[in-house]
C-alpha positions in Angstrom: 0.0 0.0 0.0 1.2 3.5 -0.8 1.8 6.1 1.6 -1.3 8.3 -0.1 -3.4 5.6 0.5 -3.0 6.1 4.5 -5.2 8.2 6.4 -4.2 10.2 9.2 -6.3 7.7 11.2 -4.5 4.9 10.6 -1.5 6.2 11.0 -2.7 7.4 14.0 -3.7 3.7 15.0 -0.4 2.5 14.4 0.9 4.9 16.5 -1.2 4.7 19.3 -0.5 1.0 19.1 3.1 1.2 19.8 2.4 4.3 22.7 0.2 1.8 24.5 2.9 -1.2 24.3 5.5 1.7 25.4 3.2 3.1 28.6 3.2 -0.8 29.4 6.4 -1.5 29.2 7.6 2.0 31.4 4.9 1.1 33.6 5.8 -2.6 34.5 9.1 -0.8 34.8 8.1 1.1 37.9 6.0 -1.5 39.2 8.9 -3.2 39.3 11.1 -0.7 40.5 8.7 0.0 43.4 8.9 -3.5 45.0 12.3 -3.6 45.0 13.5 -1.1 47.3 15.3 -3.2 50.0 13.7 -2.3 53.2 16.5 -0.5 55.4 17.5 -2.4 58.9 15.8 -0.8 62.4 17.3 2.2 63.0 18.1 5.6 61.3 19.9 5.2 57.9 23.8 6.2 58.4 24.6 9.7 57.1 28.2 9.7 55.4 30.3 12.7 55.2 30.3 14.3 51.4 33.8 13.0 50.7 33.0 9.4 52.2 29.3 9.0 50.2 31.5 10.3 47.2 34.3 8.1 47.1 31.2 5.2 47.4 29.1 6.4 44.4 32.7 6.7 42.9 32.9 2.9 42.9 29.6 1.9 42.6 29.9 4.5 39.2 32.4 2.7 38.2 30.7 -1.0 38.3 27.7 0.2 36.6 29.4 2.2 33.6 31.3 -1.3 33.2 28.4 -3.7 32.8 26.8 -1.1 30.3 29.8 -1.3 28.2 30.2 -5.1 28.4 26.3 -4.7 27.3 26.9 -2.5 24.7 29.9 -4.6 23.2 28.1 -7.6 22.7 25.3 -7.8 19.7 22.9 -10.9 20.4 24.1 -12.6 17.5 27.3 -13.5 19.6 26.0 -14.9 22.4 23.0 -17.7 20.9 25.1 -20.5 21.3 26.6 -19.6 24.4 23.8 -18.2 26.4 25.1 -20.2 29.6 28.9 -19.0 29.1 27.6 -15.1 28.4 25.3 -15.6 31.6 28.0 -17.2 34.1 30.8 -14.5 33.4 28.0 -11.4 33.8 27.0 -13.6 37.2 30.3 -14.0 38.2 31.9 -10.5 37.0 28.2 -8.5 38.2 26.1 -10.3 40.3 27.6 -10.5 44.2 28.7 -6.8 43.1 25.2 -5.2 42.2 23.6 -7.1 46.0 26.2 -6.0 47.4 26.2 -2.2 46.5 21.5 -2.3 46.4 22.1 -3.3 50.1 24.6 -1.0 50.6 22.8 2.1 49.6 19.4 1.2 51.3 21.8 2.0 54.8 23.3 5.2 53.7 21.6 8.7 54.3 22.7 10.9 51.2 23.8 14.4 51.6 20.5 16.5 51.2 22.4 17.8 47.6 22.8 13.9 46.1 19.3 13.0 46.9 18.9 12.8 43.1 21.4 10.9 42.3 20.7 8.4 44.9 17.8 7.3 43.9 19.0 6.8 40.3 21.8 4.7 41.3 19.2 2.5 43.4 16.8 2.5 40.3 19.7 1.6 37.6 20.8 -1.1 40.3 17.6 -2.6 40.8 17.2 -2.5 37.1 20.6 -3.8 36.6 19.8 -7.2 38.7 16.4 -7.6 36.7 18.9 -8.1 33.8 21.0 -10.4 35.5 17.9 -12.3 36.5 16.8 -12.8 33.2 19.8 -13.9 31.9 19.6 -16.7 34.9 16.1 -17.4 33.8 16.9 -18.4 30.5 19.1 -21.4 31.6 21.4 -21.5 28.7 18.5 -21.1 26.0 18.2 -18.4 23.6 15.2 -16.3 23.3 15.2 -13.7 21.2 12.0 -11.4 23.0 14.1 -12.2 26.2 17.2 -10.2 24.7 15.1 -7.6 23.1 13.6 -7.2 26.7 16.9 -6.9 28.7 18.5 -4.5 25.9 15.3 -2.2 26.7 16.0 -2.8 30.4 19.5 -1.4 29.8 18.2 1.7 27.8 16.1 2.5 31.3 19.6 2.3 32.9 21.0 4.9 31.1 17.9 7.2 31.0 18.3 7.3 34.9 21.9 7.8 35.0 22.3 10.2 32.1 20.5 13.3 34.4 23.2 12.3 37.3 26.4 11.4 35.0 28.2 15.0 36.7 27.7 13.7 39.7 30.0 10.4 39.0 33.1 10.1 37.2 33.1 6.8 35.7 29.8 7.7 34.5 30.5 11.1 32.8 33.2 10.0 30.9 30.8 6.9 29.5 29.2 9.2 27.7 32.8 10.4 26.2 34.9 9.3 23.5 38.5 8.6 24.6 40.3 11.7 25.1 37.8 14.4 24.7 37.6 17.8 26.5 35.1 17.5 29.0 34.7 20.8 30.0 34.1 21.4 25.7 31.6 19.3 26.3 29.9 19.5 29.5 30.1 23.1 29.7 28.5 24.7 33.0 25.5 25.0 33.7 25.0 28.8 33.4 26.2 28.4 29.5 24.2 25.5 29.1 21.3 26.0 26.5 17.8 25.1 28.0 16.9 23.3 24.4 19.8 20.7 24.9 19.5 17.8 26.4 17.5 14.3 25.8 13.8 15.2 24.8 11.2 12.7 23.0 7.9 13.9 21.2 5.3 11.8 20.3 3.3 10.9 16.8 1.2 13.8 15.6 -0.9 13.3 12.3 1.5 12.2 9.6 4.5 13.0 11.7 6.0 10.2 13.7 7.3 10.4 17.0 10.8 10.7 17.6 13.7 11.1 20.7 16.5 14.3 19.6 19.6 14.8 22.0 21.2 18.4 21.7 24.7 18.5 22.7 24.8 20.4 25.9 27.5 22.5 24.2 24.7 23.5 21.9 25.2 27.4 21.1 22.4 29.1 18.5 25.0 31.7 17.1 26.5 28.8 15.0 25.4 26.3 12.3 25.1 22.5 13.3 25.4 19.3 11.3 22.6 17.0 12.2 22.3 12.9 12.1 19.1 11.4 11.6 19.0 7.5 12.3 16.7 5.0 11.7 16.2 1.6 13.9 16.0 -1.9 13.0 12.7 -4.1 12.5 11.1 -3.9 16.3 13.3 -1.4 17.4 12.4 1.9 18.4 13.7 5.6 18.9 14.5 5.9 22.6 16.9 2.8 22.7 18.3 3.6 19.3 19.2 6.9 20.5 22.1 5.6 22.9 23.5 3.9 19.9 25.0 7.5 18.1 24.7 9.9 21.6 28.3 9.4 22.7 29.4 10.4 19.2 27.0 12.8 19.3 27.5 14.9 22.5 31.6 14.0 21.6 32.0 15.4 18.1 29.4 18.2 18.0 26.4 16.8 16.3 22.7 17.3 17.1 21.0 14.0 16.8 17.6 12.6 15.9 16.2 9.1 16.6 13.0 8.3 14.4 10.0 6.1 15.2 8.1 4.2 12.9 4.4 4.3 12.7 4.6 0.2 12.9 6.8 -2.3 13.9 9.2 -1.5 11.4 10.1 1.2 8.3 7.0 1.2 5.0 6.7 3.8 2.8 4.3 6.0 4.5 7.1 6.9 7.2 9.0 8.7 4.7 6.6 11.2 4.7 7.5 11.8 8.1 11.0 11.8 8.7 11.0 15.1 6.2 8.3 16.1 8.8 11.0 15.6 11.7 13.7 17.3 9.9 11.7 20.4 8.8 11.0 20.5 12.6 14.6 20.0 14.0 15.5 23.0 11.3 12.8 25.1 13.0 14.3 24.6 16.0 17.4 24.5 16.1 20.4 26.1 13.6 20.9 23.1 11.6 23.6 23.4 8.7 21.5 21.8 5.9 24.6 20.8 3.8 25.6 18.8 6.9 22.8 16.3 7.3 23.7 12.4 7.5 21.3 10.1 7.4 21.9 6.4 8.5 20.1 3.3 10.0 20.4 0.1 11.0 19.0 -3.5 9.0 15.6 -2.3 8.5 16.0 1.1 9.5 19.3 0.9 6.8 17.3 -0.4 4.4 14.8 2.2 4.3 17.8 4.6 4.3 18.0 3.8 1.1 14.5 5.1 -0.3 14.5 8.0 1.5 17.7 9.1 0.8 17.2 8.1 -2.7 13.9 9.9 -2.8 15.4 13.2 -1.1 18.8 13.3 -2.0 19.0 17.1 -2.1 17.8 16.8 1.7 21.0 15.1 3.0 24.6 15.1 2.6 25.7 11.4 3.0 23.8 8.5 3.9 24.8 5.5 5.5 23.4 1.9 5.7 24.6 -0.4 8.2 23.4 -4.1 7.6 20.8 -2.6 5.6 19.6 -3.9 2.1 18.7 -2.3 -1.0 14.7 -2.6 -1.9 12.6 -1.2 -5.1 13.0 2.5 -4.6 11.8 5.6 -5.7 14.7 7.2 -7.6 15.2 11.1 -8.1 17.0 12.1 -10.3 19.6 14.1 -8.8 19.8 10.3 -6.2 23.8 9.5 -7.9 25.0 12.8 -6.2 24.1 11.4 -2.5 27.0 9.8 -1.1 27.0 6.2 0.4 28.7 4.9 3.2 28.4 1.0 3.5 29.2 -1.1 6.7 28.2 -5.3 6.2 29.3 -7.8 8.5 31.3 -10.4 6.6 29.3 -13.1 8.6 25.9 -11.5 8.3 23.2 -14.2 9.0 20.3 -12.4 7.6 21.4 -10.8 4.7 24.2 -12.2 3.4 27.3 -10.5 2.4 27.4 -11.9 -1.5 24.5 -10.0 -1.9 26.0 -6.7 -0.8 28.4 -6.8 -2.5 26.0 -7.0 -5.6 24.7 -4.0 -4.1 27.4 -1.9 -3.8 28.6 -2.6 -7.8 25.2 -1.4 -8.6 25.7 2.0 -6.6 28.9 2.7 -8.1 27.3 2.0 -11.6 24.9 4.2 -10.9 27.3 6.8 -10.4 27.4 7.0 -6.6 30.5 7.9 -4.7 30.6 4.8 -2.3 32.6 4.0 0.7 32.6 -0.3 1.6 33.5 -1.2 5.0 33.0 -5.1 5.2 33.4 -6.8 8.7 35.3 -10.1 8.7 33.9 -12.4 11.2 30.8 -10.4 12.5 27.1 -10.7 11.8 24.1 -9.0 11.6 24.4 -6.5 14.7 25.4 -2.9 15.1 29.5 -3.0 14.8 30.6 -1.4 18.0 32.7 1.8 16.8 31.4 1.9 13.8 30.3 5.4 14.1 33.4 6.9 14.1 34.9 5.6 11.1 31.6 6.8 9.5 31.3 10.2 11.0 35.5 10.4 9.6 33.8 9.9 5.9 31.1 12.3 6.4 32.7 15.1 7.8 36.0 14.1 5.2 33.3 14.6 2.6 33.7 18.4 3.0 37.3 18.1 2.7 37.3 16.3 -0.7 38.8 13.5 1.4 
């Protein structure tokens, strides 16, 4: 079906589809949340000096910005036939660690000033062991709704911590690239713009919703390239998000995760990514000769058409895992330059194919740039995005 043939209404039903699973899922989230404070012993909770409940967030900081990492640097595809293994070393690395620190924190007393930050360490702890625990409950087995679930889980994590990240070391610099100027990038708050940050709109008539971070460096006197991604088949825009915000907040790029109507990319979401960019222009100085867009399998795929569609809308476009589908060419579609990143190993779509794909570009007449992965499969390539964002921005350079 064409995306004329959709009404307003049924896009609308689409969306409200996915906002009801989404208030379910949050919800169950704080239900959960809510039963698992650990009741503190008799007695008053123990009040710590500044320094001493510091140096203990400090550590705990440190433990949690590790298990996100060892989360973010393992695609699913890695782990389904060695569920067991994967489980036993986040047990045995993770587990005593996390009961050890929720107990811990249910004693102290924070300083009036970390109250805040207190209660999102307990929350990304408690959330935390929920993922262990369903790693436990799958007894070796792969499931793939159980992964999808605990992945979500670890988004929640980091929408707690990522309000509090000044407060603890190990967790501002998570949100760094190596080497970065912090203070470039986390300026103070007094020069901090009250439009950056995290913020998420929801689906209005033809225009989907979508999650945007704005660097907190943000500063309206200057132009800014923009990235807009796209997520993968029953993925969505808030967890996709944490996927480019690092690079993001690190290299000085606003950023825009979009939501499909459905479960997945059809052609009545084109429509309304141009709906999100025309609003993110509105908003916010975007350079329009700086505009990348890129996605992920499905969300790469569908890259593709729009970016073929609207080339003079974007200045690069690239497709991670993605495939190339009968698309709506314009003409001017040759001049759009095309980054390409395959795993070698790719279950799904396999690599032969690709390869196909990419003579065909080239014959077409576009510029492409073929990054193929030996040994990994169908799963976003950590640090990826930076050998990407070095061809965009090297674009401009005649690189």
């Amino acid at each position: 079906m064409s995306a004329d043939q959709w009404s307003a209404d049924q896009l609308g039903a689409l969306a409200d589809e996915w906002a009801a699973e989404r208030e379910a899922f949050l919800s169950a989230v704080q239900t959960y949340l809510a039963t698992q404070w650990s009741p503190a012993p008799a007695g008053q909770p123990q009040p710590l000096a500044p320094a001493l409940y510091n140096a203990e967030l400090a550590a705990i900081g440190e433990r949690l910005s590790s298990f996100l990492r060892t989360l973010d640097s393992t695609p699913r595809y890695t782990i389904q036939h060695r569920v067991a293994e994967y489980q036993q070393a986040l047990e045995t690395q993770y587990g005593a660690a996390a009961d050890a620190d929720v107990a811990r924190l249910a004693v102290i007393q924070p300083p009036p000033q970390a109250t805040a930050l207190h209660d999102a360490v307990r929350q990304a702890l408690a959330i935390m062991q929920h993922i262990l625990h369903l790693y436990k409950e799958l007894r070796g087995h792969f499931d793939f709704a159980t992964m999808r679930f605990a992945n979500r889980l670890a988004s929640q994590i980091k929408y707690r911590l990522y309000p509090v990240r000044q407060q603890v070391p190990a967790l501002l610099h998570y949100w760094l690239l190596d080497n970065m100027d912090v203070a470039a990038c986390e300026p103070a708050a007094a020069h901090v713009d009250p439009d950056s940050g995290i913020r998420r709109y929801d689906a209005e008539g033809a225009r989907g919703a979508y999650t945007c971070y704005v660097p907190e460096s943000y500063r309206a006197d200057r132009s800014w390239p923009l990235l807009l991604t796209l997520h993968g088949g029953s993925g969505n825009d808030e967890d996709f998000l944490w996927t480019w915000l690092t690079y993001a907040k690190s290299r000085g790029y606003l950023l825009v995760s979009a939501k499909s109507f459905g479960p997945t990319w059809f052609p009545w979401d084109a429509p309304s990514l141009m709906f999100i960019l025309d609003e993110m222009q509105e908003r916010y100085h975007v350079d329009p000769e700086r505009i990348l867009l890129t996605g992920i399998s499905d969300g790469g795929s569908f890259s593709y058409e729009v970016g073929f569609a609207w080339p003079e809308r974007f200045a690069g476009l690239a497709v991670v895992a993605g495939i190339l589908r009968p698309h709506q060419r314009s003409a001017e579609a040759n001049h759009l330059p095309v980054y390409v990143a395959h795993g070698a190993q790719d279950q799904l779509f396999p690599v032969a194919y690709i390869r196909l794909v990419v003579d065909k570009l080239r014959e077409w007449g576009h510029n492409v740039t073929y990054h193929e992965l030996a040994g990994f499969g169908h799963a976003y390539p950590p640090g990826e995005n930076t050998p990407i964002l070095d061809w965009f921005e090297g674009l401009r350079r005649g690189v």
